[in-house]
Every structure is written in C-alpha cells, then in structure tokens.
N, C-alpha and C positions, 0 to 999 in steps of 0.2 A: 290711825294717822292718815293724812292725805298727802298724797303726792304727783306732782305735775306727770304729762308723760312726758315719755321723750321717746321722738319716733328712731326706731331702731329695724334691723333685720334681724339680728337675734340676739342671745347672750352668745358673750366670750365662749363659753365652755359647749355651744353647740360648732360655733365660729373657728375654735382650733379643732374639735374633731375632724371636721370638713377638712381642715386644711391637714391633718397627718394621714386623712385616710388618702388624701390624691398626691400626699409624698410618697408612703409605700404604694400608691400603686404606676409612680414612676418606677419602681426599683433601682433605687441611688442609696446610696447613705452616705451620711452626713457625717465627715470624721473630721471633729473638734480638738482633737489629738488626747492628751494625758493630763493627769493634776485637777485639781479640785475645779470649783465654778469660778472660784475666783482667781484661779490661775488662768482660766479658759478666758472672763474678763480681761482681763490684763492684755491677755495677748491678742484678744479681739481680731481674731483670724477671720478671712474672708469665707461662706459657706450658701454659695450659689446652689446647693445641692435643699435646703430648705423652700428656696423660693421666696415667696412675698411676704410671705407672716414673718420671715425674721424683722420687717420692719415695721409688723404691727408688735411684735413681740418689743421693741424697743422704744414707740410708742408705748404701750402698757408701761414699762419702765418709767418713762417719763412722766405721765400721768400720775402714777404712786409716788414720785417724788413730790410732786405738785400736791398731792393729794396730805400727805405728811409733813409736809414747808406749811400748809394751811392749818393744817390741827395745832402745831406747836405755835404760831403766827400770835397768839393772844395772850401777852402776858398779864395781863390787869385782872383777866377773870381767874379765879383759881381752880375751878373744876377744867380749864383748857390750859394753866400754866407750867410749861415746861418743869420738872423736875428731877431733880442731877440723881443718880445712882448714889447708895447710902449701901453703907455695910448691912446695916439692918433692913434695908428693903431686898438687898441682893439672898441676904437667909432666907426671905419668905418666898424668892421666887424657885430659890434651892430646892427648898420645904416643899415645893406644890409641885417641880419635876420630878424629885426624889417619890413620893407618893404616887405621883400615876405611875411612872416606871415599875413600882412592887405591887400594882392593883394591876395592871397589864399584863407584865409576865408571870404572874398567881396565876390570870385563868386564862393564857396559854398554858401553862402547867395542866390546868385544870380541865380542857377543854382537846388536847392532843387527840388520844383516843376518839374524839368523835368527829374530827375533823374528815373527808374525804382523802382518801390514799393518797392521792396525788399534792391535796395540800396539807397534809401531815410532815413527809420528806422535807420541802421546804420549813415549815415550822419548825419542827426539829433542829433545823443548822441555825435558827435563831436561836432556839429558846434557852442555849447558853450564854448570850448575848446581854444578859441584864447587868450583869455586871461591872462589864465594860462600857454600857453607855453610859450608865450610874458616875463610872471615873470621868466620862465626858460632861455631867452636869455639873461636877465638882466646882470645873472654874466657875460657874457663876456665885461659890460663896467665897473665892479666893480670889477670884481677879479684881482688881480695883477698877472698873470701866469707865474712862472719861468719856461721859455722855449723860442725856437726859432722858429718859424717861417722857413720853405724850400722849393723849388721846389715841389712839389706833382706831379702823375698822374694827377688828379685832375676829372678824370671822372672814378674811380676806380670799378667795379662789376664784375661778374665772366663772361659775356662776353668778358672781355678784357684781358682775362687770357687762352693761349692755353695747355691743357692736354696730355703727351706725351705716358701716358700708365705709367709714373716711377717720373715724374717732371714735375713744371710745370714753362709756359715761360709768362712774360708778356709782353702784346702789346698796340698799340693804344696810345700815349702820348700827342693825341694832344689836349686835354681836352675835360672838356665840349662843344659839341658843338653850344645851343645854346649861349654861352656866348661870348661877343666880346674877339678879342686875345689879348689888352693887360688886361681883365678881366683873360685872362688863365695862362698868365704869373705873374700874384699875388702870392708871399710867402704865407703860408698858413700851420697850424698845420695839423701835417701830420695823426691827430684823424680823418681829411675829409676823408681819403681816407678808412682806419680803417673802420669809421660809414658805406662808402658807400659799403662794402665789408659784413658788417651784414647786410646791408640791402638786399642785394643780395640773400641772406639765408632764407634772411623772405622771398623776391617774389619767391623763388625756390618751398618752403613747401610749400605754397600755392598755387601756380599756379598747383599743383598736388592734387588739392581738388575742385575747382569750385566756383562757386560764393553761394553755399547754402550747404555746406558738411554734411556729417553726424558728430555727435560731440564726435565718440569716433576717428572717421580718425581725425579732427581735434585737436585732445587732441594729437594725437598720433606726427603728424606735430611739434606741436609747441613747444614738446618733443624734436624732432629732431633738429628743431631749434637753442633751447636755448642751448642745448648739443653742435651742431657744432660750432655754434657762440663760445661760451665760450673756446671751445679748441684751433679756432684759436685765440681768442683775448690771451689768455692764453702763447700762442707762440710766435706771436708777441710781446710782451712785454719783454717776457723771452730774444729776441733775440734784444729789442730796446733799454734793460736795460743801464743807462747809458748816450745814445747818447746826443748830445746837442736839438735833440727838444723831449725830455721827460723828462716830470716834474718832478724833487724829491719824493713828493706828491702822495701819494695813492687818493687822495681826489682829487687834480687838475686833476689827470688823468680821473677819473670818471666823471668828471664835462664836462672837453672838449669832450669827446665819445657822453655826453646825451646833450649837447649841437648839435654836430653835427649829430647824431641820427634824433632827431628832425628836424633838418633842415634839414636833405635828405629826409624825411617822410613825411614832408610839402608842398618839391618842387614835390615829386610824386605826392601828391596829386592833385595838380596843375597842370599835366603833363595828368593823368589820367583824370580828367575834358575834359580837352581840348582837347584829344585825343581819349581816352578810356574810356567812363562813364561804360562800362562794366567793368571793373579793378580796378574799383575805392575803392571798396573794400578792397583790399588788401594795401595801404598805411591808408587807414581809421583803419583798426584794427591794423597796427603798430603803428598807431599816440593814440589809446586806450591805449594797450599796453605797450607803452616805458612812458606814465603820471606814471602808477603805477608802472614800474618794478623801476626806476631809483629815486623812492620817496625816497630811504634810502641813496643811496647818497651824499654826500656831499665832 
C-alpha cells in the first residue's frame, strides 16, 4: 500500500509518555474522585494537575468521534452500511468473548508456576477472576442493544495515532493483525475501539512505573489515568452524540465500554504471556481494576 506522509513529531503513544513522565515528575496527582469513567465523564471535574494533554486527550476524543461519524456516513455501500445489533449477531460476538476468556485463563492456569515471584502474587488474585468476567460478557447475548454495528479501525491505541505538535492524524487501518481479514472486516461497535484507546492510557501510566513502583508514583498514575481516560471518553461522546451506533441509553453505553474494556484486557493478557511475561502485569491490574471500577454500572 502507498501512503501520503504527514509531517508529524511523533506518534501518540511516544507523545503521552513524555507527557505522564513530566506529570510525575511534578509530584501532583490528579484526583478524579470515585465511580467508573463514565461517572468521572459526567462529572467532568476540572484537573489542572494533568496539564496540557488533558486537551489533547479531548482532542483525541473528538477526532475518534469524527473518525466513526465517517465509517458509518456511507449507507449505499454495503461493506460500510451501518448495521443494527441482531440477536443472532450479539451470540457470535458472546461465542468469541466467551472463548478467549477460557483460552486465556487455561494458560494463566497453565503458566503460574513459571511466571517471576513478584508477578505470580499478582496473577494469582486474578486467576480466579474467569468467571466473573464470563458473567460480564453475558449481557452481550441478553441485552437487546439499540444501536448499529460499523466499520472500526479495529486495532485502535495511541500508536496508531500520529502527533503533529497541534492535531492529531490517524493511521494504520488494517486491523488487528493477528486476526484473519475477513475476521478485520466484521461490523463491530465502535466502544472496541473507544475500550482499546483507554486501554492505551492504562499501558502508557504504567509503563512509566515498572513492574514493582513505589505507591505514591502509582497512586499518582492511575490519577492520571482515570483523569485522561474520562476526558477523552467525555469528548467522544459529546461529539458521537446522536450518531446511528450510539445507544440512547446512559446504561447501554456503559455496558458496551466495560464489555469491551474487559475484552481488550483479556486479550493483553494473553498477548503478555505469550510474549512478555515481564508485562504481564500491566493488563493483570487493569483486568483488577475495571471488576471494581465498572461494578456501578448498569
């Protein structure tokens, strides 16, 4: 494939590093108070303690809105045509969270023992955890979702997003790549890409801490965090308002984020195994994490 440049300073995901490592090394944190992202949305509390990226973070927001108003935007062609949630499409996407979830925690299972001491402990307070996210994929074959189904990125993180110094430009459309391409070209709510986009935020704050932090840097982190996340999810909505794949529903909406939250958290974890058991950490305390943040939910 060819593709134009676009002059930039760097990607997203070098662009928030830079920017969490010069918030801890202000020594502030950033306290977004209680309740999930979308309660922290909502409330859209002021957090001068991040600095300037909360407005690139709400930018990014806003661009993913734009970026998803444009994939749905084509109804005449049927490989881009918006399509509504089906009992029978919501079984297959059950089917294919239900199956990583028991391919995941198998070789967690599988794999404890050989983990490093320090990320054993941690593993461990998951690996009885399958069960209960399992009850959390549930809703997606019982809830009836009023909404559409569109085109997505579909492999969406802040790598895939270049930094121009002012705006930012998104790249890279050709999905996931371990996944076969007509797996890439599946319709898909467009909260996958949303989820994968906070997740990004979580490996940023973290990866600027190590595998055993001190626990006021990490207090401070996941400060930063839950502040950025909340402002871009805050944006993207504000700019999604409306479209044909968002839900009416304050509650459907929340439902499909911690839905697909989970599942991006899942597959890292499984990514991190089989790749990085030094890393493994960091999807293990988002997979802690998102059990309790997303408990109020409904």
């Amino acid at each position: 494939l060819m593709y134009g440049f676009i002059p930039n300073k760097s990607d997203a995901w070098a662009y928030t590093r830079e920017a969490i490592r010069a918030y801890l090394k202000r020594g502030v944190t950033a306290d977004p108070g209680g309740g999930s992202l979308f309660d922290l949305a909502e409330r859209n509390a002021p957090a001068p303690a991040v600095g300037e990226y909360l407005e690139s973070a709400r930018l990014l927001g806003r661009r993913t809105a734009e970026l998803h108003r444009a994939l749905s935007c084509d109804s005449d062609d049927p490989v881009f045509r918006p399509e509504p949630f089906s009992p029978f499409i919501q079984r297959g996407i059950y089917q294919s969270l239900r199956g990583l979830n028991q391919e995941v925690f198998g070789a967690l299972a599988r794999r404890l023992p050989l983990l490093p001491p320090e990320r054993r402990i941690e593993a461990q307070e998951i690996a009885g955890m399958e069960e209960r996210i399992h009850d959390e994929f549930v809703a997606m074959r019982t809830v009836g979702f009023r909404a559409s189904q569109i085109r997505c990125h579909g492999d969406y993180h802040l790598g895939q997003v270049l930094w121009t110094g002012e705006d930012f430009f998104i790249i890279d459309f050709e999905g996931e790549p371990a996944r076969s391409l007509t797996e890439r070209r599946l319709k898909r709510s467009p909260f996958k890409d949303v989820a994968g986009m906070i997740r990004s935020f979580h490996y940023a704050a973290h990866s600027e801490l190590g595998p055993n932090p001190d626990p006021v840097l990490e207090n401070q982190a996941i400060g930063w965090y839950r502040t950025v996340s909340a402002a871009f999810l805050r944006s993207y909505l504000e700019h999604a308002e409306g479209a044909v794949f968002m839900p009416s529903e304050r509650g459907q909406r929340a439902l499909l984020l911690r839905i697909f939250l989970l599942e991006k958290a899942v597959y890292e974890l499984g990514y991190e195994l089989d790749n990085r058991p030094d890393w493994s950490h960091i999807p293990i305390r988002g997979i802690r994490s998102l059990i309790d943040e997303f408990k109020g939910d409904a």
